[in-house]
Every structure is written in C-alpha cells, then in structure tokens.
C-alpha angles and dihedrals in degrees: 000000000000087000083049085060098042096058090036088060090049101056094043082066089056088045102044075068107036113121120242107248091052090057082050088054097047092046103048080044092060083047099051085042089056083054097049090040098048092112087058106042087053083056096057100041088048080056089052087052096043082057101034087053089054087053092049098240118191116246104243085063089040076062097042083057110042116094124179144162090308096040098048090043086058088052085048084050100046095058093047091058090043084059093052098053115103115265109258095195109109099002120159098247086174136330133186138163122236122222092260088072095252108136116215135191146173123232134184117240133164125278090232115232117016121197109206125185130177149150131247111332110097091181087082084061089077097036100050092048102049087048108048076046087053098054093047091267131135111215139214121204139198105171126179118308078226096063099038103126098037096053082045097064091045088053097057088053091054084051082064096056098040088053098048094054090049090252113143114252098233088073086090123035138171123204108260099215134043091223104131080218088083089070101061096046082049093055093048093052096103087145099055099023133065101186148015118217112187127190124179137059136334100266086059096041091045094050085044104053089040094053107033111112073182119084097256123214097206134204112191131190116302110241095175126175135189108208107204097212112205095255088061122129102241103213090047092043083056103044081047091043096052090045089048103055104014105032084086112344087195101067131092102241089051114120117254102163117047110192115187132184123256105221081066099030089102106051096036111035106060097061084033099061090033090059086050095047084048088055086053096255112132124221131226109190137181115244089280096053091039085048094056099031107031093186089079129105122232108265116230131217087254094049087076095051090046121109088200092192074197143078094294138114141175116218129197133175111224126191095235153336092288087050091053088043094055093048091050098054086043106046105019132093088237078246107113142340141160143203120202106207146138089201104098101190091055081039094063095031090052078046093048100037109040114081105220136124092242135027121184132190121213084339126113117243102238086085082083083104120114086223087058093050089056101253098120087244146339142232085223145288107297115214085189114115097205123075100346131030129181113351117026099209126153112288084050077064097070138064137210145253137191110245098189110189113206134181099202094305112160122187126240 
C-alpha cells in the first residue's frame, strides 16, 4: 500500500502539470479501450455474479453490480463527456487588483492524491478515475470485494489510455486485494493521500470518518423523499412518484420515503400506491396510509431512517408542507429530496428550508445523478458541508490557491 502511495504522489506531480489536451487523450483513449474491451470486461463482471451469487447476494446489489452492452456503452460515455468537460486546472475562479496596484487571483488546482473507496458499482471505476484524471489527481481506488474483477478489467482500460497519452500508468491505481485490512492502512496514508472519498453505506462512511487520519468528502446513504403538496398536479405528482422510486430502485437518488398531504391523501394515494404495488414495490404506511390503502404494512421507527436500495417504500400522510419540512430534516440523509407542487410560495419555502445537497421541484430525484448536472459524471453525491456538496465532478475535485502579481510593491 504504502508503495501504491509512493508512486501515486509521484504521478500527481506529473499531473498537477499535464496539459489539457493530453488529459483529454488519455481520457477518450480509456473510453475507446472500455469499447474494445467490452467482451472482457463482461467476463469479468459474469465472474463477480458467479461469486456474488455464492455469496447470496440480494438482488438490489446484484443490481448494483451487473453491468452489459448498455451499461458498459454509458461508462464509455461517460468518459467521453468527462473529456469533454473543460479543464478546471488553473481556472480563474476571481481576480481583483488592490489599490496598491498587486494584482490576485484564485485558481483551481488539484487537490494531489485522492482515496476512494466504494461498494458495488464498478461503474464508478471508470468515473472516479477519469475525474480525478480530468482535475490534474492521481487516484487510488478499493472498490467493493464484490466487483473486483470487474473494476480490474476497467482499470486496465484506463491504463490505455493513460499510456497512450504518456501519462504514467500509477495515476490511476486499484487495490490489488479484497482484504478489509487495505482500508485502514488507506485511511492512515496521510503522507501519500489528500483526501478520502468514501461511497457506500453507513457502516462504511461511519468507520471511515471515524478512522481517517485523511479530510473525507463523504456520501452517505440516500434517504430521499418526494413530499405531494395539496396544489400538485396529480398526474404529474404520480408520473414523478413511480421514476422516482421504481426507474432504478439501487441507486442512491432513488425515493424511499413518499410524504403526501392530507388535504389530497384521500384522493391520491389509493391508485398511487396501487400503480407502485403493481410495479412490485411494497409499501409500509403509517395508520393513515394503512387506513386508505390496506395492503400496506405497518410502517416501524426504523422504516423512516432506511435507505431500502429495494422495492420498498415508506409512506406518511403530513398535514402540510411544514409537517413534511420538519420530517425531512429529521429523518432524511440531507441528500435529496423533492416537492411536487403548483403552489409556488410552499415551493420556495420547501427550496429554502429543507438541508439537503439537492432540492428539486416537480422533478423526480433520480436526477441526483453528476451526468444529469452536466458534469459528464460524478464520484458521488457528498452530504459534507465543507469543501463539496451534491455532486462530486470534476471541478469538486480541485482546490485553490492565491496567484498575487506585483510590480516592486513593498509593504509598509
């Protein structure tokens, strides 16, 4: 690991200074690689299920897991829009000149050396490497024991591109071993890493954000909800309602928690939640919602504070858009989390008043997605409040420094 770090240091140095066309090289050439190596990096994910299956995975993180022709196409894709992104090394994020004629500035650069360790999805393979490529980093990554071999075989096809650019190969690195053990001795590199990035479940966040000797950008679990306000339009609250919990029920901006006004329960919840069962999701209610669908489960405590990751979702009625505020801030992950409304005063107060990273309004939250945001992809969706919130692309993947421009100027 520590060799891992060495070599990792070393080629942030050669990327804090790449120029930008050759990042764009390297990175349309890892895209073209994921393309030419589609057949092999099926192969390996087919080995991942075989194990995972062995190892009675559920199926939402079977899902989670499975990539084929469409999935791989969208890493390709990905890649290719990451390459296309402008270059946030050396941006002008402000200048101004001070009355004794010195001229500052702020400019991006990259943070150095990012650690980033997640569960799964190898897709992120693909996107954490080519943006942390993208801002100038070199990265070093521990994915899931579960998607080894198929985060292996992207990573050779970064190494492509890499190679083909002239970019040394160590920029971007994947833990060789599934031992757990590799995380500790990650989160104790201060002297090789600049930054943890964690991106799974609470268990991993929590052990990483109590470990980490490293400043951690975190994404924790997504515990989104979508509140219906009594001015929604109804075919528009149920179109919204069924994306956002049943479009892909694995992925982190997927709904889990479905709040719905009481002056409308009545009228909107029993062919809602009829058009979701019918879409196999099963439905845990409070005694209102238990009293107007019966097929519902009670919901617990614990069901409000559950990212399911399944076909799953809790239900309550609130009595109004404060109420459904006030669960929100209480229950949620301060992820995402949607109102549907015509109502444009409850609109901006729901906007304003809810914390979390992203707020949408009569959109479905499985737009919590970088592609989406139009940064090509993203690490993940950071619940910190310090340095990067919502969306980690590319240019949340750099820092700053002062550039002062003098002409002899001495101070008194």
């Amino acid at each position: 690991m520590h060799a891992m770090g060495v070599e990792a240091r070393a080629a942030a140095a050669t990327l804090a200074h790449a120029d930008s066309d050759v990042k764009t090289r390297a990175l349309r050439g890892a895209a073209g690689a994921v393309r030419a190596r589609a057949s092999e990096i099926l192969a390996a994910n087919v080995r991942d299920l075989d194990e995972a299956g062995h190892a009675k995975l559920g199926a939402s993180l079977r899902d989670r897991l499975m990539l084929d022709e469409e999935r791989i196409d969208a890493i390709a894709r990905g890649l290719d829009a990451v390459a296309e992104f402008p270059d946030p090394v050396g941006a002008v994020m402000a200048s101004w000149t001070r009355p004794n004629g010195l001229v500052m500035s702020r400019v991006r650069t990259p943070l150095g050396v990012i650690g980033i360790i997640y569960e799964s999805r190898p897709n992120v393979t693909a996107d954490a490497g080519g943006l942390c490529l993208r801002a100038g980093n070199a990265a070093i990554l521990r994915g899931g024991s579960e998607s080894f071999h198929s985060s292996s075989a992207l990573v050779a096809c970064l190494h492509d591109g890499l190679r083909e650019a002239g970019l040394p190969e160590s920029a971007v690195q994947l833990v060789p071993t599934r031992d757990r053990d590799a995380v500790g001795l990650m989160l104790a590199m201060s002297d090789c890493i600049d930054v943890i990035v964690p991106r799974g479940g609470r268990s991993l966040i929590e052990r990483v954000q109590n470990e980490s000797r490293i400043p951690v950008i975190a994404h924790l679990e997504g515990i989104c909800h979508v509140y219906v306000d009594r001015a929604a339009d109804l075919e528009k609250a149920r179109e919204i309602v069924l994306n956002a919990k049943l479009r892909r029920v694995s992925v982190c901006g997927a709904a889990e928690t479905l709040l719905v006004d009481r002056a409308i329960a009545t009228t909107v919840l029993p062919s809602m939640l009829a058009a979701l069962a019918a879409g196999g999701c099963e439905i845990r209610g409070d005694a209102a919602t238990s009293a107007l669908y019966p097929m519902a489960r009670a919901a617990s405590e614990q069901d409000w504070r559950t990212e399911y990751l399944d076909a799953i979702l809790s239900v309550r009625v609130v009595d109004d858009a404060d109420a459904a505020i006030e669960h929100i801030n209480t229950y949620g992950s301060h992820h995402t989390d949607a109102i549907v409304t015509e109502d444009q005063v409850a609109a901006e107060r729901f906007l304003d008043r809810v914390d979390s990273a992203i707020v949408l309004l009569n959109a479905s939250t499985q737009f919590a997605d970088g592609e989406e945001f139009g940064m090509g992809a993203e690490i993940g969706i950071s619940t910190s409040k310090l340095h990067a919130r919502g969306p980690v692309g590319a240019e949340q993947l750099t820092s700053f420094k002062y550039v002062v421009r003098g002409n002899g100027q001495v101070r008194p």
